[in-house]
C-alpha positions, -999 to +999 in steps of 0.1 A: +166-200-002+137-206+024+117-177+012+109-199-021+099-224+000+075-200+022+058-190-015+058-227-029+037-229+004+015-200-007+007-213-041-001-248-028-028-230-002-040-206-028-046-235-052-060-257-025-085-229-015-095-222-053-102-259-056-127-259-024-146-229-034-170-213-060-173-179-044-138-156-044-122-147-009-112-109-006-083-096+014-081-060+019-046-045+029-042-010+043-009+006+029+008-026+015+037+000+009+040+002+044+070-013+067+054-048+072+050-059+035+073-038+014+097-061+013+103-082-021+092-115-003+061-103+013+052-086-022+059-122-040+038-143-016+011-118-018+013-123-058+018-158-057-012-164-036-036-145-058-018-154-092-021-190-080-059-189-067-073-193-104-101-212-111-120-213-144-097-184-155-111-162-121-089-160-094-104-173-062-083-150-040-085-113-048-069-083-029-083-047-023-050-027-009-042+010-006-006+030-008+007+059+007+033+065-018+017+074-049+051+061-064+046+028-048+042+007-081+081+019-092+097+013-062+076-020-050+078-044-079+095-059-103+076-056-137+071-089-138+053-087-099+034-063-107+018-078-141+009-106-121-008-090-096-030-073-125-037-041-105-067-021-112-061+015-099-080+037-089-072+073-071-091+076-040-074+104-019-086+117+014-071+151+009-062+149+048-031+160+062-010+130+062+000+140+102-036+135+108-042+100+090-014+091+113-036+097+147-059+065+136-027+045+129-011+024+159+011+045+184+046+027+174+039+039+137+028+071+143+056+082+166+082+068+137+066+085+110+063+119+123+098+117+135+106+107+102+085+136+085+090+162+111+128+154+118+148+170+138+158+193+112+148+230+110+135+233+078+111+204+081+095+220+110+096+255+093+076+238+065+050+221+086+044+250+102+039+271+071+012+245+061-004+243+096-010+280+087-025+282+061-058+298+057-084+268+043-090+287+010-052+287+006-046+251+015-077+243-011-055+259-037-026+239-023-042+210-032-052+215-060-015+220-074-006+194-060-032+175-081-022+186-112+016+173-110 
């Protein structure tokens, strides 16, 4: 399988760079759910990198990454992935309107994303349109609901 070669290659760097510094190297990852690294292979080398960055029982090479999907731990690894990557979470939620986080994204995600969330289905645009008009006090209380699920 070449992928196990492409992570073989990501513990020899990660241990290489551990052994050549004293001071850790943070990566920060914007939605690592997201098209580009949700794939098993992307998630391993991410792992393997950090897992494989330890020096003096600290890993050298430490990542900071957010998810859209607040699900994104039970569909994105294996137990045994995410142990290893040793997670600390921590909810940090910009109570936008996920339409309007899209605006700062790049134009190729955005336009797949809202087709994929608006649709071309009635309902789906029935229901954003609801939201879009809701009063502020009532999209507060919204939110707040959706909180305590």
């Amino acid at each position: 399988d070449p992928s196990d070669g492409l992570i073989t290659k990501a513990v020899s760097i990660a241990k290489k760079f551990a052994s050549m510094r004293s001071r850790p190297l943070f990566i920060l990852i914007h939605t690592i759910d997201g098209v580009g690294l949700s794939d098993d292979f992307s998630q391993r080398s991410l792992q393997a990198l950090t897992k494989s960055s330890e020096k003096e029982s600290c890993r050298m090479i430490r990542l900071a990454a957010s998810v859209d999907n607040i699900n994104a731990a039970m569909t994105l690894w294996s137990p045994q992935v995410e142990h290893n990557f040793d997670w600390a979470w921590k909810l940090i939620n910009t109570y936008r309107p996920f339409l309007n986080e899209l605006q700062d994204g790049p134009q190729t995600t955005i336009a797949k994303k809202k087709q994929k969330i608006t649709g071309t289905h009635k309902t789906g645009v029935a229901v954003l349109q609801v939201l879009s008009s809701l009063a502020p006090r009532h999209t507060e209380v919204l939110q707040l609901l959706v909180d305590i699920q």
